[in-house]
N, C-alpha and C positions, 0 to 999 in steps of 0.2 A: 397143360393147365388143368386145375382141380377141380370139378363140378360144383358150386354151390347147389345146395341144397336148402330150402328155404323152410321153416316149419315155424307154419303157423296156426293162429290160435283154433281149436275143432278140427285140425288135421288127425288122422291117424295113421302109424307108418310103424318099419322097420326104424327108422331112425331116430325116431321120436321116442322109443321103446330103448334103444341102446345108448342115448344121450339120460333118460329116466334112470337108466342103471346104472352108468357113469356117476351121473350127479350122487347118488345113492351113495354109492361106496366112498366115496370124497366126504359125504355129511355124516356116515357114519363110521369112518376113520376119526373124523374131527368132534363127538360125541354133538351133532348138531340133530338130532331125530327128529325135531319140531320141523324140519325142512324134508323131507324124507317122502319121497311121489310114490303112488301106486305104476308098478313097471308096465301098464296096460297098451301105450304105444299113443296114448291120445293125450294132444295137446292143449291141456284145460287150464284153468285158474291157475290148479295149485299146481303144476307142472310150471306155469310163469311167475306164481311166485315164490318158489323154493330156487330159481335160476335166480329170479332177482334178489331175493334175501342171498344166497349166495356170493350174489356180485356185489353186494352194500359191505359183506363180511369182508371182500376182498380189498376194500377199496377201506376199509376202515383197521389194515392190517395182518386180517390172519393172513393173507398170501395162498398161491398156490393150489387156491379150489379149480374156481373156474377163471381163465381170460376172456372178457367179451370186450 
């Protein structure tokens, strides 16, 4: 079974940093820049709301950014 791995808000992590990159490359595939985190590994503001503007984009049609 998969470990979850929980990241929350003022964490700073490996995972937090390769989830920031991830995101990254998907908004700037999709010309979405105004969503675009610093890859610093810390789970701030706008690290939760470039996930959620993501997820509003997904859920309003573009597809295939992020599944939460």
């Amino acid at each position: 079974m998969m470990k979850l791995n929980v990241l929350t808000h003022g964490a700073k992590s490996e995972q937090a940093r390769q989830l920031q990159a991830a995101l990254n490359r998907r908004l700037r595939a999709r010309d979405m820049e105004q969503y675009v985190v610093a890859e610093d590994g810390v789970v701030g503001v706008k690290t939760l709301e470039s996930v959620h503007g993501v997820s509003n984009s997904v859920i309003n049609g573009i597809g295939g950014l992020l599944h939460v």
